[in-house]
N, C-alpha and C positions, 0 to 999 in steps of 0.2 A: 502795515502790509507785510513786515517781515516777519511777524509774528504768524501772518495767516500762511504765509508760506510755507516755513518751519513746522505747520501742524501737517498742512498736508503732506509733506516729505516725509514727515514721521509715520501719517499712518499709511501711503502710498510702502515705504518698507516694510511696515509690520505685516500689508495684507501680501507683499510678495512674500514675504519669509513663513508665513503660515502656507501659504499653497507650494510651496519648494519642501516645507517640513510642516506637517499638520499637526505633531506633535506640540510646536515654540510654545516657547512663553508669551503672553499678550499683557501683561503686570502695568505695563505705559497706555492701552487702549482703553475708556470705560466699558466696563462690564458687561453691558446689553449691547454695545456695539461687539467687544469681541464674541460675546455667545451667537451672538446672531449671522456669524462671519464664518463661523465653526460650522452650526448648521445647516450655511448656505453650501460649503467647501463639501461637507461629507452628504447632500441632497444632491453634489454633481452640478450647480451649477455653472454654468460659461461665466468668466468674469469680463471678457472682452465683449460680449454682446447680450441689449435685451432679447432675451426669446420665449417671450408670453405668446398666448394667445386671444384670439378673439372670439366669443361666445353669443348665439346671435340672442340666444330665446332666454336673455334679461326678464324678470319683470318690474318693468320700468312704471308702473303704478302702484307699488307695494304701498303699504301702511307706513314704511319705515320713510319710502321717497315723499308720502302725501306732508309726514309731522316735520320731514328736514327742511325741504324747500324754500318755508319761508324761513330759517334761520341761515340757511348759507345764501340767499339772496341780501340778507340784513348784515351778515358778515363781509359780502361782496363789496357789500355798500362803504361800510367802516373800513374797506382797505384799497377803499376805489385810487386813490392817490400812489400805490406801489405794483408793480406788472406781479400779480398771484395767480394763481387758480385755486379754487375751492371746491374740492370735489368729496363724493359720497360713494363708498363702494358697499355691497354685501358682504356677507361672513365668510365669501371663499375671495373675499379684497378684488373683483369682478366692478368695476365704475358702472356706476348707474347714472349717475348727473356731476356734472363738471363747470363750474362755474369760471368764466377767464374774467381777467378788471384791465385785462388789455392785449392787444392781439398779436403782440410778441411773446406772451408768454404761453400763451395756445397754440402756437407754431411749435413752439419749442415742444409742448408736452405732445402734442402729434406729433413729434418727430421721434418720442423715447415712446410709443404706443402707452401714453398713459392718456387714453381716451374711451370713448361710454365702448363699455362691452368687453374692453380687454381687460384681461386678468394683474394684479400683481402682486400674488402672492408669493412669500420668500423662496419656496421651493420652485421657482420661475423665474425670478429677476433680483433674489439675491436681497439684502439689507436695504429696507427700503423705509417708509413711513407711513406704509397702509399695512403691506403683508409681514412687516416687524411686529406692528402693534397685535395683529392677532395670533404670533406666534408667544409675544411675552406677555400676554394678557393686560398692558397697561399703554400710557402716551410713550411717546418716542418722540425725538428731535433728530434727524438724521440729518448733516451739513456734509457736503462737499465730499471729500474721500472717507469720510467713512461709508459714503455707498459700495456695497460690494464688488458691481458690473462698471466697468470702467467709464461706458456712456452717460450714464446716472450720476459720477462725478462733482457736473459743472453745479450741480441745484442741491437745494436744500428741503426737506418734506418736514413738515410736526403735523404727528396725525394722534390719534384717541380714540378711544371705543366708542359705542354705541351701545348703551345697555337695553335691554328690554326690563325694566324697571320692576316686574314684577318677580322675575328668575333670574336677573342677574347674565342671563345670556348674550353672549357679546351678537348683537344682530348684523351689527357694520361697522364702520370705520371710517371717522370724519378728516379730511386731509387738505394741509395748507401747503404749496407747495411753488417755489420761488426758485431764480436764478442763486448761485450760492453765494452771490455777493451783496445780494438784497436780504442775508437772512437776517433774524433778529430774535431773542428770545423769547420776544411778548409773542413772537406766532403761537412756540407754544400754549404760552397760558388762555390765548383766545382760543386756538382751538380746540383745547380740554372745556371752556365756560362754553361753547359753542353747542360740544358735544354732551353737555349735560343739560342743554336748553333744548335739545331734539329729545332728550331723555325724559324730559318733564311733558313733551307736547304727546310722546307715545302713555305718559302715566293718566293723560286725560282724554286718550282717545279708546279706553279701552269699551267692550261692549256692555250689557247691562250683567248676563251673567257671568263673564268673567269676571266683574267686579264684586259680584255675589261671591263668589268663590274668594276672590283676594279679602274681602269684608271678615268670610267666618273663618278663614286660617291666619288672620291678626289674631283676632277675638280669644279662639283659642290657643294658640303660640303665646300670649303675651300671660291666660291665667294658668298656663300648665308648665312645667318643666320638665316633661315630657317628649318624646320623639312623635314630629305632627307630619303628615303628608298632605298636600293638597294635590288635586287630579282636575284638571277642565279638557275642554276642548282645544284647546293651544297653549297649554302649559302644564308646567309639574314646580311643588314649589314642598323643599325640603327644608327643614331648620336645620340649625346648627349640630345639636341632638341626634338627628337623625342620619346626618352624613359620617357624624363619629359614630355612628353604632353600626352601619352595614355601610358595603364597598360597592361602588358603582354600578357591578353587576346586579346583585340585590335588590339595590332602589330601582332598576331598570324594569326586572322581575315586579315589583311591588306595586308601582304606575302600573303594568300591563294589568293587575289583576286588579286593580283599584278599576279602570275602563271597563275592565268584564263587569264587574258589582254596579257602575253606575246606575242602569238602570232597570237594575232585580233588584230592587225592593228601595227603602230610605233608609232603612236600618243596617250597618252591617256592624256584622260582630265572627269574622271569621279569625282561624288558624291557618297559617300558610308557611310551608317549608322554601328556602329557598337557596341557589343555585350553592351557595356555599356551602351549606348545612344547616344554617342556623334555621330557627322555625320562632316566626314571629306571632305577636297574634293584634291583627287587624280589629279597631273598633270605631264606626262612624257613622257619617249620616250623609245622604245624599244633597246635594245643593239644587232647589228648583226653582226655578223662575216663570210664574204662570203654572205651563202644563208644558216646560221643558225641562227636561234635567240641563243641569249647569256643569255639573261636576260633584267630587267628592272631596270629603275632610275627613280625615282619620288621625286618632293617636296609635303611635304605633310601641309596643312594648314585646321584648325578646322572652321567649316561653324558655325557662333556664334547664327544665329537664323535660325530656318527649312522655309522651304517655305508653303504655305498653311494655313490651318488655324485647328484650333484643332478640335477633334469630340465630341462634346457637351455634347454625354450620355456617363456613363461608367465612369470607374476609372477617375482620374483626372489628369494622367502621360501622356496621350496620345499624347501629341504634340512630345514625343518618339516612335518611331519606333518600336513595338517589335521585338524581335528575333526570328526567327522560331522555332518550339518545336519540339521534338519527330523525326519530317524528314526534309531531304532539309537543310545540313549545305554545300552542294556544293556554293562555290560562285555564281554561275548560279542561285542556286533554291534563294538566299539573292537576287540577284537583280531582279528577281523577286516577290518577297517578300515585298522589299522595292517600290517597284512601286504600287504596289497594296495597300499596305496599306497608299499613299501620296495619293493617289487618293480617297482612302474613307475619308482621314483626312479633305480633301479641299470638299467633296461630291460631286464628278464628276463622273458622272456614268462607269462603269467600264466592259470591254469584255473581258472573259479570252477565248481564240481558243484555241484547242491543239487535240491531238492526244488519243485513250482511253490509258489510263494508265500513263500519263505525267502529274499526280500531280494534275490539276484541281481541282476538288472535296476538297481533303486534304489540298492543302493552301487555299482555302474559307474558309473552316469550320473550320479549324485553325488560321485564322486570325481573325475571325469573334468572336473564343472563347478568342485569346488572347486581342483583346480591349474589348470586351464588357462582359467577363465575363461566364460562365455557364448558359446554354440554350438550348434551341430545336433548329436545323436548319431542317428545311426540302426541298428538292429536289422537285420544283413542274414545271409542264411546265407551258406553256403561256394560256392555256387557263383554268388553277390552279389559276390565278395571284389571284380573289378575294375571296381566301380562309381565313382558319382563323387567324384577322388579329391579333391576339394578341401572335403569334410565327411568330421569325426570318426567312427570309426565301430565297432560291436564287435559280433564277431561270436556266431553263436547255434550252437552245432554239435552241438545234442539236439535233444529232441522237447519241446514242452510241457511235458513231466510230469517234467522236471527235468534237462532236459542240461548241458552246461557250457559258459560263455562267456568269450572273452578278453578284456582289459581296452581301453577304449578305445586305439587307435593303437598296440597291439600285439598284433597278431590271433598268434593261433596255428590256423592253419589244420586241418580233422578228420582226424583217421585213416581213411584210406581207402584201397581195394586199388591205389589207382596209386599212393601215395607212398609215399616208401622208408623204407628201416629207418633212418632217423639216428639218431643219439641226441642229444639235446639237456637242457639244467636248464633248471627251469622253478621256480616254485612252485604248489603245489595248494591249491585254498581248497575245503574241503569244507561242505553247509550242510545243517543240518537244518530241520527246520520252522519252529524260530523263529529262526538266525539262522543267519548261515556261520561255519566257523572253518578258517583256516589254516595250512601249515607248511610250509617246507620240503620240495624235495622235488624227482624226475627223471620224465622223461617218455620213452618209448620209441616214435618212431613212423616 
């Protein structure tokens, strides 16, 4: 007893002397207790009181409640002899189901609102054993004063992730949680074995095509060494490979355009620039099942130098791609984006068609500002061209209702019965309503 005493006085100081000085030293506290104390302190929360709240539109029949259930009812079971609760929360630490093994210890947790609906995540109620574990990504055992909120104190939590088994996504958070004088260390180790037994129940509930999809990114992840992406319909699943070679952003970017390609064609074998600079280049095949698409498998490999040649005036990055600004982060509006702006890098004249209102206008004069800087562009026709020559300028050679225009500072002047037959390459950037898309391509005029 003196021993349990002496712990808590020690860390009862240490959490007064961190909130009187946020700077102290914590060298006596373990690790994840003091990180987590730190975060709670500089998130602003009240250590005197819990002030969560209560969220009504749960959904309390998820996949994740249907595969837990029977495991913390069987948990329930194995700890029916000590006053627990066993509860499940979601990925924002929000209780979905709470299990009591006696009705003092459910009074108790309805009196600190750790009940179905309320939240407790760290940036609300402070070092806890739900909203810890999804701040450090791992189990936690939080006893007695190392709760942050003064109320939280008297009890003890060991809680764990919940993995979604095929991404590694923390989905919830399994939590055992006791007066502080009932604790014991085997909670933790059950409710880590607990939370890998919900883990196993979600790896065997998945659908047919998602598992089509997890089938052929083993297959090839295991005979390639290569960077693999896989794309479904409720997942993304990255190798090793491929999180070392692009940064969050990127694989973000690469899923969206993986979705666009799903289901335009089985085959992909595209080039895609992406938000960073770098320009990968996409090659796979679509996953179906029947007469649905599943999803997509790609290896993914970095194109080490662009094609083309760079554009001479202007910032000196340019042999990068920019990103579109302001509009047009659909995959669709990127790759035309990215076509338009290879074709000014290499100075091959450029024809955007489309429809009124499908963008035209705004990716020119957006593309035009992001290589070359702040400037006037102006909209002139063909018989504009030799106006004044010292502003940018692109020209219009339709009517309203959807003609086609060349790319700032390199006009391509319209077909008309005085000019001759040359022949010339060019690229065509074709657009429908909701965005243009590009390719390759000759013009006869």
């Amino acid at each position: 007893m003196g021993d349990v005493l002496d712990r808590r006085r020690l860390l009862s100081s240490a959490l007064a002397r961190l909130i009187d000085r946020p700077d102290t030293d914590l060298t006596e506290i373990p690790g994840h207790v003091a990180a987590s104390w730190r975060r709670s302190l500089a998130g602003g929360v009240d250590p005197a009181v819990v002030a969560n709240r209560h969220d009504p539109g749960l959904e309390l029949d998820s996949r994740l409640v249907r595969c837990a259930r029977p495991v913390i009812e069987q948990l329930a079971e194995q700890l029916a002899g000590a006053p627990v609760c066993v509860a499940l929360t979601d990925d924002r630490a929000r209780l979905l189901v709470r299990r009591d093994t006696a009705v003092s210890i459910g009074r108790a947790a309805d009196a600190t609102f750790f009940a179905q609906g309320f939240g407790y995540a760290e940036g609300a109620v402070g070092t806890n054993g739900v909203g810890t574990v999804l701040e450090a990504g791992g189990s936690v055992h939080i006893v007695g004063a190392e709760h942050f909120v003064e109320p939280l104190q008297s009890y003890a939590c060991a809680g764990a992730p919940v993995r979604e088994p095929v991404t590694g996504r923390i989905e919830g958070v399994l939590d055992i949680s006791c007066r502080a004088e009932h604790s014991s260390p085997i909670l933790h180790s059950l409710v880590t074995s607990a939370a890998a037994r919900i883990q196993d129940a979600l790896l065997h509930d998945r659908d047919t095509g998602q598992q089509a999809v997890f089938d052929l990114y083993t297959r090839v992840d295991a005979r390639s060494r290569r960077a693999v992406l896989a794309v479904g319909r409720r997942m993304v699943l990255a190798n090793t490979e491929l999180h070392t070679l692009l940064d969050p952003g990127d694989l973000a970017t690469l899923a969206d355009h993986a979705r666009f390609r799903m289901p335009r064609g089985s085959d992909v074998d595209d080039r895609l620039d992406l938000p960073s600079g770098a320009r990968v280049r996409v090659r796979g095949t679509a996953v179906t099942v029947g007469s649905t698409v599943a999803g997509l498998v790609a290896v993914i490999s970095v194109v080490r130098e662009a094609d083309g040649v760079a554009v001479s005036r202007g910032a000196p990055d340019h042999r990068r791609v920019p990103v579109p600004v302001r509009v047009g982060t659909s995959p669709a509006w990127r790759v035309a984006w990215t076509a338009a702006a290879e074709a000014l890098r290499a100075g091959t004249p450029l024809l955007v068609v489309g429809e009124a209102g499908s963008g035209r206008h705004r990716l020119l004069t957006d593309l035009d500002r992001a290589l070359h800087g702040p400037g006037h562009v102006v909209e002139v026709g063909p018989a504009d061209a030799a106006g004044d020559p010292g502003r940018r300028r692109w020209s219009s050679c339709g009517t309203s209702t959807g003609g086609p225009a060349s790319l700032p500072g390199y006009q391509l002047p319209c077909a008309s019965p005085g000019h001759g037959s040359r022949r010339r390459q060019r690229t065509a950037c074709s657009a429908g309503p909701q965005s243009p898309r590009c390719s390759p391509g000759s013009a006869t005029r």
